[in-house]
DRENNUBA-163387 format. One record per atom (N, C-alpha, C, O, CB): residue in one letter; x, y, z. Coordinates in steps of 0.001 Angstrom, whole numbers, plus 500000, padded with zeros to 6 digits. Glycine has a CB too. Example, Ala and Ser with C-alpha at 12.3 -4.5 7.8 and 13.67 -1.06 7.14 Angstrom:
2
a513190494310507800
a512300495500507800
a513200496700507800
a514236496681508465
a511308495527509046
s512850497750507080
s513670498940507140
s512900500030507870
s513409501138508039
s514084499402505725
END
This chain:
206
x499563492161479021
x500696491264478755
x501185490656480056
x501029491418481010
x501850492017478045
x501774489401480368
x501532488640481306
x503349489166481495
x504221489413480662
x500784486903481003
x503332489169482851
x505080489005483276
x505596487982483369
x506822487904483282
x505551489431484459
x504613486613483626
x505297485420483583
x505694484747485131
x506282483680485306
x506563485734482715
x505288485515485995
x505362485441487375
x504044484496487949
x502896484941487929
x505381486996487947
x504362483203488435
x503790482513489329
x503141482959490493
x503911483492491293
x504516481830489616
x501836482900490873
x501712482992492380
x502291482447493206
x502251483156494211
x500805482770492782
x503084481150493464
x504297480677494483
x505543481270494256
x506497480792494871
x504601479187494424
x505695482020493654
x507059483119493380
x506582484320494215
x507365484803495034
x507364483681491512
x505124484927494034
x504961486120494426
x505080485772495835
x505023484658496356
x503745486825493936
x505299487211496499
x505509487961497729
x504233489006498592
x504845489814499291
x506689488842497277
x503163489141498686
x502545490094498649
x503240490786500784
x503323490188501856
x500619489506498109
x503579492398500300
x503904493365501225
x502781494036501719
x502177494143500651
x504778494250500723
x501966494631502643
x501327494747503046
x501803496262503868
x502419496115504924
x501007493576503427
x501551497534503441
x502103498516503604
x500812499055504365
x499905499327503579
x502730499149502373
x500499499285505767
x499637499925506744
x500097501549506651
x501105502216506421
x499858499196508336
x498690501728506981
x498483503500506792
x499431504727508386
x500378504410509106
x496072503755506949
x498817505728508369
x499594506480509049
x498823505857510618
x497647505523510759
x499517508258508531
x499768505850511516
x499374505422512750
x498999503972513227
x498528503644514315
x498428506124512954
x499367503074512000
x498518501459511690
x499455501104512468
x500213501731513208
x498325500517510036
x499236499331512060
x500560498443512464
x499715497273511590
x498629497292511011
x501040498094514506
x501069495936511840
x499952494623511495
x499161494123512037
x498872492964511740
x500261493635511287
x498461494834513098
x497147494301513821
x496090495163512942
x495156495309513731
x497062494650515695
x495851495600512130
x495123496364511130
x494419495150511179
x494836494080511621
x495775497023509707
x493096495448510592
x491915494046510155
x492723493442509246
x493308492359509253
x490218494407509324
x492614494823508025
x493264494056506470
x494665493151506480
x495057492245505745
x493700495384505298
x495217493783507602
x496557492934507731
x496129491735508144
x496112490863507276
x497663493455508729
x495871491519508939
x495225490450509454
x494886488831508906
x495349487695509003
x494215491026509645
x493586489671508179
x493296489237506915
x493609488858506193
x493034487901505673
x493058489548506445
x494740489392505710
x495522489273504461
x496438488073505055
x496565487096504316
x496384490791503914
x497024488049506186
x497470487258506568
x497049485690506853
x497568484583506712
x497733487824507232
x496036486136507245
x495077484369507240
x494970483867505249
x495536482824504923
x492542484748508143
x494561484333504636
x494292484286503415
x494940483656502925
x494767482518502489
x494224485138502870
x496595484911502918
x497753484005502436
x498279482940502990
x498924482304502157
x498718484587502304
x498284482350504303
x498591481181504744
x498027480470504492
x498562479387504732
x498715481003505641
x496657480356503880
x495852479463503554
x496167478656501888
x495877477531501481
x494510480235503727
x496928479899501182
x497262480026499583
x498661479302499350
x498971478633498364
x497387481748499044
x499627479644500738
x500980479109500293
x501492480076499860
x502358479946498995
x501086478075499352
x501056481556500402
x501915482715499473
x502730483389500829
x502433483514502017
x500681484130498426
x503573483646500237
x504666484771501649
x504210486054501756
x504199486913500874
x506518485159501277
x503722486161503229
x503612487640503324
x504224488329504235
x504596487745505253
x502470488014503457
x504444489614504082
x504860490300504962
x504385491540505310
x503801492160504422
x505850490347504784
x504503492077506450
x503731493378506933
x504673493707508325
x504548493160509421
x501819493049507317
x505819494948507878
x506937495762508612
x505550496789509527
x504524497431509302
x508326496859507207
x506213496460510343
x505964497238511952
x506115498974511072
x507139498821510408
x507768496727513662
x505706500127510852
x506309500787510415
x506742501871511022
x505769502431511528
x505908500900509624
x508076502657511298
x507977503957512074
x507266504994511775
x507168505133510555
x509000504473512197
x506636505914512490
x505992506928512278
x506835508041511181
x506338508794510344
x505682507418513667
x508303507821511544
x509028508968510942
x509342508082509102
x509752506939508899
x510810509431512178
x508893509325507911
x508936508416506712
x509874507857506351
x509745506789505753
x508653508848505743
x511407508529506658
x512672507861506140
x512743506775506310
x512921505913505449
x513746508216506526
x512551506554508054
x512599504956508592
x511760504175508129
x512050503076507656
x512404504721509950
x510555504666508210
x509438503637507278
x510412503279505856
x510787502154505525
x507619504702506700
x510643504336505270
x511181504099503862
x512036502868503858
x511674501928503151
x512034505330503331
x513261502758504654
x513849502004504946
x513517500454505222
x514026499385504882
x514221502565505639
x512469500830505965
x511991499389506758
x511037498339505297
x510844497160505000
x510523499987508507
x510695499723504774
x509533498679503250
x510830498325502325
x510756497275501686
x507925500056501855
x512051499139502198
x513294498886501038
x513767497425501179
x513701496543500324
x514752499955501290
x514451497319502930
x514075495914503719
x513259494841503180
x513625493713502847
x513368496189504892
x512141495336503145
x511150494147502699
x511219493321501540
x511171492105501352
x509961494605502546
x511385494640500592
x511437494231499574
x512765493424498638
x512979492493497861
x511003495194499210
x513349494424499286
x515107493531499341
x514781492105499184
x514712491503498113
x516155493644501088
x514481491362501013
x514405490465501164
x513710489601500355
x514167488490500085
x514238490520502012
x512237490148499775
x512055488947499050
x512673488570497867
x513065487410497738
x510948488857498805
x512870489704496647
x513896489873495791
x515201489065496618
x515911488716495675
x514095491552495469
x515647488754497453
x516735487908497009
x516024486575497868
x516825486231498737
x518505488508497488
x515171485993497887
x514563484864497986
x514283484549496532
x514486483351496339
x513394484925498900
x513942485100495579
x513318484839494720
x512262485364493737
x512028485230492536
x513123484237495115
x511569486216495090
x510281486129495115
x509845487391494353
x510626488314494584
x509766485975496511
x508814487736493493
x508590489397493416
x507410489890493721
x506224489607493552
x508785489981492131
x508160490840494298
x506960491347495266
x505690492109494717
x505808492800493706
x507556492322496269
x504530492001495338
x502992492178495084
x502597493584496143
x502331493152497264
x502013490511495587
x502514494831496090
x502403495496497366
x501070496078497433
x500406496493496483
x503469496547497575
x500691496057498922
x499081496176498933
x499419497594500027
x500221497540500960
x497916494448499701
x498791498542499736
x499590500055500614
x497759501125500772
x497006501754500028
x501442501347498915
x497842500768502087
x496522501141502297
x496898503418502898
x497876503792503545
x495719499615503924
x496202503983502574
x496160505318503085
x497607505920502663
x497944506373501569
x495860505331504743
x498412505780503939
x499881506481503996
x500534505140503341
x501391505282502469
x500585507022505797
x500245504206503639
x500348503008503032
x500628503136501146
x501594502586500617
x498894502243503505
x500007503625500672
x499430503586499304
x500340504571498261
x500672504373497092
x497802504108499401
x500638505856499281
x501484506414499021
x503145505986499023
x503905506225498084
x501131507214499622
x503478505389500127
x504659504175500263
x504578503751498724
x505223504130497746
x504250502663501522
x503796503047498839
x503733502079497876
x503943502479496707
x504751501794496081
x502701501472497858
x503426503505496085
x503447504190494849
x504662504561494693
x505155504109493660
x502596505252494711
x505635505482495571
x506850505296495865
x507734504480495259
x508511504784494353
x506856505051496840
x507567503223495891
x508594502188495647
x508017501701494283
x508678500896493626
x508735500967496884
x507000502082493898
x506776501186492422
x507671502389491270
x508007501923490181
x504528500947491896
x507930503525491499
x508383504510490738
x509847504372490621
x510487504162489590
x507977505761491247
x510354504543492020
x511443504700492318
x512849502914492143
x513949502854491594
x511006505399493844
x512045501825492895
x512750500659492759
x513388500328491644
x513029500496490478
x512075499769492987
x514556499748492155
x515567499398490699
x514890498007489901
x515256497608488796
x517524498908491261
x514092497545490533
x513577495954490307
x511816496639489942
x510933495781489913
x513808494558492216
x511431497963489712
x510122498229489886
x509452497561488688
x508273497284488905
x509859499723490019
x509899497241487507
x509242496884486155
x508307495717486549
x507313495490485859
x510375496426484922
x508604494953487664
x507975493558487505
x506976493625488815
x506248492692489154
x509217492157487544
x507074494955489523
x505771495133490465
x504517495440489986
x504277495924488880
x505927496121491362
x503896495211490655
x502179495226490812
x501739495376491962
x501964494608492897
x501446494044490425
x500845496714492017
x500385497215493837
x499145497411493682
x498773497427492509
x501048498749494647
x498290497585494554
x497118497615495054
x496923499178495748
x497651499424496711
x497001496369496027
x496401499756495499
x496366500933496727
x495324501280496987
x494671501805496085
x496981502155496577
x494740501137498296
x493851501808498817
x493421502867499707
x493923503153500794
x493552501286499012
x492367503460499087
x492143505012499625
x493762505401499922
x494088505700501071
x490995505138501286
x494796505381498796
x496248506230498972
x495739507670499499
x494799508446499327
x497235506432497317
x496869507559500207
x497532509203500493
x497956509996499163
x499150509988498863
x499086509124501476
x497485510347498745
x497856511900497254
x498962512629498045
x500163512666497777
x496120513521496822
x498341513174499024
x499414514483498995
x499793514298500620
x499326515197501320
x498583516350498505
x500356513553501135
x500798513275502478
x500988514550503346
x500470514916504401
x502085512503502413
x502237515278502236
x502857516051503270
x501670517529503704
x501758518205504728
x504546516562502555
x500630517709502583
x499144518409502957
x498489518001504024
x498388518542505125
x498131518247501973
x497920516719503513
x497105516145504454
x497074515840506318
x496182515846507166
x497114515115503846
x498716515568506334
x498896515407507998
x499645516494508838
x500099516392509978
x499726514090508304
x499658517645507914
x500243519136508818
x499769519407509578
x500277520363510164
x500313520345508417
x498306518758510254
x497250518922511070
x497714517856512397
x497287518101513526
x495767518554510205
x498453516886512189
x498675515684512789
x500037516128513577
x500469515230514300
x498773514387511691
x500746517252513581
x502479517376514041
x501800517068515777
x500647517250516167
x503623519548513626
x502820516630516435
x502689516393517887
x502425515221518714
x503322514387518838
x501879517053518212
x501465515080519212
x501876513712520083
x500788512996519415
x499972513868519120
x501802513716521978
x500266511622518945
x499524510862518770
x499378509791519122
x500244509013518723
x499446510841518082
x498425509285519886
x498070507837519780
x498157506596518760
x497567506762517692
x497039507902519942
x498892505239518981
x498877504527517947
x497530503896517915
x496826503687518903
x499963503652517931
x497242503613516674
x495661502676516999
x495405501703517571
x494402501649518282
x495028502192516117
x496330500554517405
x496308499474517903
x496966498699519685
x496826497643520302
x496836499066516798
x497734500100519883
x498868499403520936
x498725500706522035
x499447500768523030
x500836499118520136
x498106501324521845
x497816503053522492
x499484503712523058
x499885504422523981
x496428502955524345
x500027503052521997
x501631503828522183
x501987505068521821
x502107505162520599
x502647503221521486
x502209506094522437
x502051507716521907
x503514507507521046
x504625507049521311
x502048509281523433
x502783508177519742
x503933508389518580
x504266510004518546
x503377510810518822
x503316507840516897
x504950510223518364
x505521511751517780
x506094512301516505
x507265512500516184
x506485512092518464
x504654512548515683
x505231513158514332
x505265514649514136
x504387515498514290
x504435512660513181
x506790514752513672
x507178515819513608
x507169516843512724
x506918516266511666
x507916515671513812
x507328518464512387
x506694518993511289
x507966518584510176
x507743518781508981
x506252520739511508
x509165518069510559
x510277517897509472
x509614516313508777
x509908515722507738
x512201517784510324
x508743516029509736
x508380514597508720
x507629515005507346
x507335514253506416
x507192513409509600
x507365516575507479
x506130516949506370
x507180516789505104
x507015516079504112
x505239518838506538
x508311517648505410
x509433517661504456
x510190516443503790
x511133516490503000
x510342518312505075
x509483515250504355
x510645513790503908
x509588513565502948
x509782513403501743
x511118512158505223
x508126513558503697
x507012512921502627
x507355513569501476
x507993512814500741
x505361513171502934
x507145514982500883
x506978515606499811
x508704515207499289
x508985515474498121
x506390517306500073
x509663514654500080
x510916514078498789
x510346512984498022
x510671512605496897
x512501513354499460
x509019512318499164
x509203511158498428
x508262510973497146
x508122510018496381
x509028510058499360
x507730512106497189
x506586512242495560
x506775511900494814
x507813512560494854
x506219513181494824
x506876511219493603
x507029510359492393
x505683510691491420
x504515510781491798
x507123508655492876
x506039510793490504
x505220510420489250
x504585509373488775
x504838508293489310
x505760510537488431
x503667509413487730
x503156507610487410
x503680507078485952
x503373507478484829
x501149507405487307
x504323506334486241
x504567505455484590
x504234503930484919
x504370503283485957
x506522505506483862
x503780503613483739
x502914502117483556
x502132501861484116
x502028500796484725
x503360501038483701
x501437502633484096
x499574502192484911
x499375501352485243
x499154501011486405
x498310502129484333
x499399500609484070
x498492499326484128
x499426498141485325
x499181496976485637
x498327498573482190
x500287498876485651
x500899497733487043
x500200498155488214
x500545497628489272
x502746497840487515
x499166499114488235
x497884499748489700
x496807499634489500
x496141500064488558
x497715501239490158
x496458498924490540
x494806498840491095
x494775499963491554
x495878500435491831
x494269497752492245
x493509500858491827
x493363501811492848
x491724500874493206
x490931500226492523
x493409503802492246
x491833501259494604
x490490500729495312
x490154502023495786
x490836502409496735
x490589499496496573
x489520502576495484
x488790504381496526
x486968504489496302
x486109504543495422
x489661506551495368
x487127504473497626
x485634504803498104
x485232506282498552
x485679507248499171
x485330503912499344
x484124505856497861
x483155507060497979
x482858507816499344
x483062509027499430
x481859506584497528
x482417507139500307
x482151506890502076
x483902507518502082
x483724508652502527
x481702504604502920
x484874507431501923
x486102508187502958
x486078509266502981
x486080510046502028
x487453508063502750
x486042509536504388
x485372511021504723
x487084511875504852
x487212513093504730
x484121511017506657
x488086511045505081
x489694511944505170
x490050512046504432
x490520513159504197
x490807511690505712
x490163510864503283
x490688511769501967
x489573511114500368
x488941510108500046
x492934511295501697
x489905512401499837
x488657512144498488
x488865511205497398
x489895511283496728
x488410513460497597
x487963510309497155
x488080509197496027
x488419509965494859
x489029509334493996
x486701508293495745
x488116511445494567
x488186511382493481
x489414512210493443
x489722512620492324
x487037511675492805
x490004512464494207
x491627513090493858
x492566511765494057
x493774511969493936
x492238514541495149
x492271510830494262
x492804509316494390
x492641509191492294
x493688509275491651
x491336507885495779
x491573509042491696
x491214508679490562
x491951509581489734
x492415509015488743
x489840508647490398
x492239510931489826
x492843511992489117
x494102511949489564
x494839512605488828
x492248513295489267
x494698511410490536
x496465510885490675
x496962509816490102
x498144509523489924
x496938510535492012
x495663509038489718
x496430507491489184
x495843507958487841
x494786508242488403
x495825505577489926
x495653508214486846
x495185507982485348
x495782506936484780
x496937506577485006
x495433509091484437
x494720506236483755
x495077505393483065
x495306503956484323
x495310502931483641
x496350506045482179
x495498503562485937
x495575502831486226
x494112502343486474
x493206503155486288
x496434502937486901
x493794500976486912
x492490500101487162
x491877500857488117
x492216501094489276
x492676498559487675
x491163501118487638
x489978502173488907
x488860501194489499
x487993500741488753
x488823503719487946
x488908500845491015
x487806499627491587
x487428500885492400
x488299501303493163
x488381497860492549
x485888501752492328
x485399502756492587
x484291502237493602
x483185501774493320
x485049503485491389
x484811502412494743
x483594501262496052
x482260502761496172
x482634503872496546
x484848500731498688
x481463502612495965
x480104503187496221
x479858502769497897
x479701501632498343
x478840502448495046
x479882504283498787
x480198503662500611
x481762503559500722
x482790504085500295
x479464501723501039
x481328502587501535
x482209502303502640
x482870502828503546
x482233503129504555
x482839501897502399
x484386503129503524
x484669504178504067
x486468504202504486
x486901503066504293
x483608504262505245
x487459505046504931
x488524505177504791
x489516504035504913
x490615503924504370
x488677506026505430
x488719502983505974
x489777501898506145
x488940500911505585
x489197499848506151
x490379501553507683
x487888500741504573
x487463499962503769
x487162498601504421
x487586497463504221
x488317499953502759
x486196499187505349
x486338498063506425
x485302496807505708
x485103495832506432
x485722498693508207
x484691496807504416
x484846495560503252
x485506495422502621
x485347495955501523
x484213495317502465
x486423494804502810
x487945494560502487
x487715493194501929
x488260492997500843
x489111494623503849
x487152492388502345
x486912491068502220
x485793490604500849
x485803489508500288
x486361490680503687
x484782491881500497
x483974491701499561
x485056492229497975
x485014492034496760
x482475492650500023
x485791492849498803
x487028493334497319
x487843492522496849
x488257492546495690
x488126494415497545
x488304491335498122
x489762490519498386
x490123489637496822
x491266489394496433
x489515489147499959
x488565489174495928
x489070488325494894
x489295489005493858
x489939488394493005
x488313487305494556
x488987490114493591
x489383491384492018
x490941491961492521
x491874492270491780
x487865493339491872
x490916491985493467
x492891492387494139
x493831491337493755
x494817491287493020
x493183492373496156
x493079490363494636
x494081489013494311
x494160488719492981
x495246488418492485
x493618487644494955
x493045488769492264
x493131488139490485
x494494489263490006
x495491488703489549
x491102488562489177
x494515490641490102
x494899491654489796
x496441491674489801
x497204491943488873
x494276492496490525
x496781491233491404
x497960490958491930
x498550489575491552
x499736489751491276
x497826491109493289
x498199488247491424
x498062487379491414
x497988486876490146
x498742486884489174
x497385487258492091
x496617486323490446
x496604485333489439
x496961486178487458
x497664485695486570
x494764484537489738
x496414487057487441
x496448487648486079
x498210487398485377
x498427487254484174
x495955489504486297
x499430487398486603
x500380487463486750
x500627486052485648
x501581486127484874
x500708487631488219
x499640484651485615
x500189483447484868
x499409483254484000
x499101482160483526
x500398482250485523
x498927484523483642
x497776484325481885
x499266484792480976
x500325485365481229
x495733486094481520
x498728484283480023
x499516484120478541
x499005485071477583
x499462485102476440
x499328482632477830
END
């Protein structure tokens, strides 16, 4: 069933994984794409610590919601988990549609290994995540209602976290099951038109 939402209305958010920024490829990417389309995008710098991240995507989304606009969120890794988040939790969530790739399932598991000093990827700025950050992730756990507003993109090739506990967290949402590749889906670009239809265009069928 169609929401009735235009692609020049939509917003697509661009939610980078743990340690990312918008120099990510996909950000990047995503960014050339949409300037090319006439669509608004955005992609928040994000803090390492989750509250602030939390904050900084609420921000985002705020903003386009009072432009107009409704937002489309694409939430890669730690990213994905964000994302799932705000599609549960938002007071405006009925009319989202996200993308997630290779999500984070279980955050506050997965990076108990990560507490201490880290390198950022892109800017070699040492970050410091802390073991109380384990405790914000697991507030932010949410449940799934209305599937059918999620893509999941999970590949086979990600060697950090498993496609198929990605497929058994989302049930019932669009399963795009990449055979290869690998955690940061670095064919991003062979996926870009089943996302966009997904996010997008499907948004002005009748």
């Amino acid at each position: 069933m169609s929401d009735g939402i235009g692609i020049a209305h939509s917003c697509i958010i661009y939610i980078h994984g743990f340690r990312s920024s918008p120099q990510s490829s996909k950000a990047l990417q995503l960014q050339e794409w949409l300037s090319k389309d006439g669509i608004e995008f955005r992609c928040p710098a994000l803090d390492i610590r989750p509250r602030t991240a939390q904050s900084q995507i609420q921000t985002e989304i705020d903003q386009a919601l009072a432009k107009g606009l409704t937002p489309r969120l694409i939430g890669s890794s730690l990213g994905g988990f964000y994302a799932a988040h705000f599609m549960e939790s938002h007071p405006a969530r009925a009319a989202f549609k996200a993308c997630l790739i290779n999500p984070a399932c279980y955050p506050s598991r997965d990076l108990a290994g990560q507490i201490g000093e880290l390198p950022a990827w892109h800017s070699g700025e040492v970050l410091v995540f802390k073991e109380s950050y384990l405790d914000e992730l697991a507030d932010m756990a949410v449940g799934l209602t209305s599937p059918e507003r999620y893509l999941l993109v999970a590949a086979t090739g990600d060697t950090l976290l498993d496609w198929r506990e990605m497929v058994d967290t989302f049930p019932g949402a669009q399963h795009h099951v990449v055979e290869g590749s690998d955690h940061s889906l670095t064919d991003f670009p062979d996926h870009w038109p089943s996302i966009r239809s997904f996010l997008l265009e499907s948004s002005e069928r009748r």
